[in-house]
C-alpha positions in Angstrom: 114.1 108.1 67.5 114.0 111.6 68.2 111.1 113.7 66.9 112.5 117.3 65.8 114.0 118.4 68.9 112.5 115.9 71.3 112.9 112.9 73.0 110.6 110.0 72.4 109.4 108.1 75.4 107.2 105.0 76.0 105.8 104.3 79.5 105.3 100.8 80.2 103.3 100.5 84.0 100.1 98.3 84.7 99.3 100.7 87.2 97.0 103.1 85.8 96.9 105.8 87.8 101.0 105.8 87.9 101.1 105.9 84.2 99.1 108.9 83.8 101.0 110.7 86.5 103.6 110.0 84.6 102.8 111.2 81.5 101.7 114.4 83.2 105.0 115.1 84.4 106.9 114.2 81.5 104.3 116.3 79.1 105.5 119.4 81.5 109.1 119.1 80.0 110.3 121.0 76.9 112.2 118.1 75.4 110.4 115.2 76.1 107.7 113.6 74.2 105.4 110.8 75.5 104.4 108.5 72.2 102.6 105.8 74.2 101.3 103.5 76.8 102.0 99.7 77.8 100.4 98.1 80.3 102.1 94.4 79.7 105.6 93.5 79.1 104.1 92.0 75.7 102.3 95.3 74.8 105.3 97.3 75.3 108.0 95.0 73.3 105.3 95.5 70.2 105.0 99.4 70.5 108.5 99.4 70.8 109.3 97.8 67.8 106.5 100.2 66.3 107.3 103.3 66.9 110.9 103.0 67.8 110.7 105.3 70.8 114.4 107.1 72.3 113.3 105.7 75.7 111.4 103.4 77.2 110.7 104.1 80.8 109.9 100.3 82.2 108.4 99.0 85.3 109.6 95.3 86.5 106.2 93.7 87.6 104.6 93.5 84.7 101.8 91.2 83.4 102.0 88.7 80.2 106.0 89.4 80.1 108.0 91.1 83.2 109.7 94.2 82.5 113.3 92.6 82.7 112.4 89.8 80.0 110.6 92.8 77.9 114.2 95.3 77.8 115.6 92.4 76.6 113.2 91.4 74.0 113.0 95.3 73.2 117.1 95.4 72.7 116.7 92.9 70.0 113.8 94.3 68.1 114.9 98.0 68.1 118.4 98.1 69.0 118.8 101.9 69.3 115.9 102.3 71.7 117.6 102.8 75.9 115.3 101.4 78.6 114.9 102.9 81.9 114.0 100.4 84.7 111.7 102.2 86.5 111.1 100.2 89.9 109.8 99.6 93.9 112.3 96.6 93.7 115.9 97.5 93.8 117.5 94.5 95.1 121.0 93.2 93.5 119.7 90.7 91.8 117.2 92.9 89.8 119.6 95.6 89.3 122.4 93.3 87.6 119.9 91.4 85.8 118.6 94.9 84.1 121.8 95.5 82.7 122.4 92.0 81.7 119.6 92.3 79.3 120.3 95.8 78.3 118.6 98.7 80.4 120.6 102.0 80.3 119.5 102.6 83.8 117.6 101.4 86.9 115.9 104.2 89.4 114.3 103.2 91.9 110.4 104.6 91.9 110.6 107.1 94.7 112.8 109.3 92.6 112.4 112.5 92.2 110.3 113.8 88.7 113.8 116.0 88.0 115.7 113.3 88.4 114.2 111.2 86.4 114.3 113.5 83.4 117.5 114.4 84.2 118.4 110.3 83.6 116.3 110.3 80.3 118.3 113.0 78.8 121.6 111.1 79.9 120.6 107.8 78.8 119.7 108.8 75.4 122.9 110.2 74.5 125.4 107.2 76.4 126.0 103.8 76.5 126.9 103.9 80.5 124.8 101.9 82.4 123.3 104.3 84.9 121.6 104.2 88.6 122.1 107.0 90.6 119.2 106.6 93.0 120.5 103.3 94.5 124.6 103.5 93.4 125.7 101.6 96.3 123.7 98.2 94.7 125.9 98.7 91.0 128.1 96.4 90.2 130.2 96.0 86.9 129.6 91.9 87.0 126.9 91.8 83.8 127.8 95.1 82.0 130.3 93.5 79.3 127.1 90.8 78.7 126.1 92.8 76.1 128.1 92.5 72.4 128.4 94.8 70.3 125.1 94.1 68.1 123.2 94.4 71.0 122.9 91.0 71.8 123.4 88.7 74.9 125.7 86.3 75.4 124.9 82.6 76.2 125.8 83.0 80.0 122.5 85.4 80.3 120.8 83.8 77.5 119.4 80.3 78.3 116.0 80.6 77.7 114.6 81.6 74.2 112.0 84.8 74.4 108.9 82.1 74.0 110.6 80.1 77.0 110.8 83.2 79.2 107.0 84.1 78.6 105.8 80.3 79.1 108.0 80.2 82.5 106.7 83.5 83.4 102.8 82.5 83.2 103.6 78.9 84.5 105.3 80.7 87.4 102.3 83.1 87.9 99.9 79.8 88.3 98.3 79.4 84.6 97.2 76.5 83.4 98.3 75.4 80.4 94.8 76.2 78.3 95.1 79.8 79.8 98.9 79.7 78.9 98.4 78.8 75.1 95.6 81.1 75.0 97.4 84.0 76.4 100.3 82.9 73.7 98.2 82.3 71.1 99.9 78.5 70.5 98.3 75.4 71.1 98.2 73.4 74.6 100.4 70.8 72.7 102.9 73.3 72.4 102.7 74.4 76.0 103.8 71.3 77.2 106.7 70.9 74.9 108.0 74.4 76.2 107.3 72.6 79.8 108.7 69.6 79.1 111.9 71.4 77.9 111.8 74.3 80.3 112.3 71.4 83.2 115.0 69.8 81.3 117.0 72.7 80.4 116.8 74.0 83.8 117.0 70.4 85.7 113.9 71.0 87.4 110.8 68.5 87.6 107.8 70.0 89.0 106.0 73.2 88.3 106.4 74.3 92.3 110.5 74.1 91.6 110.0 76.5 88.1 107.9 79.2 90.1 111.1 79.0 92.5 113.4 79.4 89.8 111.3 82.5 88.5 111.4 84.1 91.4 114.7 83.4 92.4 116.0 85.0 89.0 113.8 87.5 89.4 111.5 86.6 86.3 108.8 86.9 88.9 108.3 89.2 91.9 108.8 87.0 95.1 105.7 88.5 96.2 103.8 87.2 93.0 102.8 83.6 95.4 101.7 80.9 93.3 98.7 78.9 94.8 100.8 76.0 93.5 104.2 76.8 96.0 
């Protein structure tokens, strides 16, 4: 929500030092406030349905739940909050994927500060999905995927939200004790979520789910499971 005259912004980057830089900059505009820091996917789906920033500003590779998984999570639980994919990794796949699951905009991370801004005022007052920093990898395939509630339809919506996390730390090489505790459920339950992540899916080992995570960009491809 706006506050007075400004526009509220959460950062959400596990790289420190980027995420003060950022907050620098943005504290240098008139119009823009910064209301908090994430530093997991997780993290930033929870602020977000807190303090029901204007915009969240989102990196991809993000730990606990990936930036793509969190906008999506984030367009459920505070529906008039626009996320900004903010990334190094602007390949097709991550791009269409962002606006599947609801970001008002992808730039890639060597963008200029004005730009940026410039992108933060837009998205806040349009639906449009926006990325101007890498227009030639836009396409319109995913962009009627969202319904008029803001949610997803079934096509981009296989897995449930506690599916998406489990793959996601399965993917990244945790055992299931490390999973549940990171979760907060109990090992039983881990292996149900396996168990039906493989047959929903139609894949049987844990080396063909880190492929699928990386293949649907759930995962970076450089994120290299020991187990692959």
């Amino acid at each position: 929500m706006n506050r007075g005259n400004s526009i509220s912004v959460l950062i959400a980057d596990d790289h420190t030092i980027f995420l003060e830089g950022l907050r620098m900059m943005l504290a240098e505009t008139n119009d823009i406030e910064v209301i908090g820091n994430a530093t997991t996917g997780r993290q930033a789906v929870a602020m977000a349905e807190k303090l029901r920033p204007s915009v969240v500003v989102m990196d991809i590779a993000m730990p606990m739940l990936n930036g793509l998984e969190a906008t999506r999570q984030i367009r459920k639980v505070a529906p008039d909050t626009k996320v900004i994919i903010l990334s190094a990794h602007n390949e097709n796949a991550y791009v269409d994927r962002a606006s599947a699951f609801g970001a008002s905009a992808f730039l890639d991370k060597l963008v200029s500060s004005h730009l940026l801004v410039d992108v933060i005022r837009k998205v806040e007052k349009t639906r449009a999905f926006i990325c101007p920093s890498i227009a030639g990898k836009c396409n319109n395939r995913n962009r009627t995927s969202i319904d008029r509630n803001g949610g997803f339809k079934e096509e981009n919506n296989r897995l449930s939200l506690r599916e998406a996390e489990v793959l996601q730390l399965i993917a990244e090489g945790k055992p299931n004790k490390c999973i549940a505790a990171e979760l907060g459920i109990s090992i039983k339950t881990v292996e149900k979520h396996r168990c039906r992540l493989m047959q929903k899916l139609n894949i049987h080992d844990t080396a063909g789910l880190t492929r699928y995570a990386i293949a649907e960009g759930i995962i970076e491809s450089s994120v290299q499971s020991t187990i692959l």
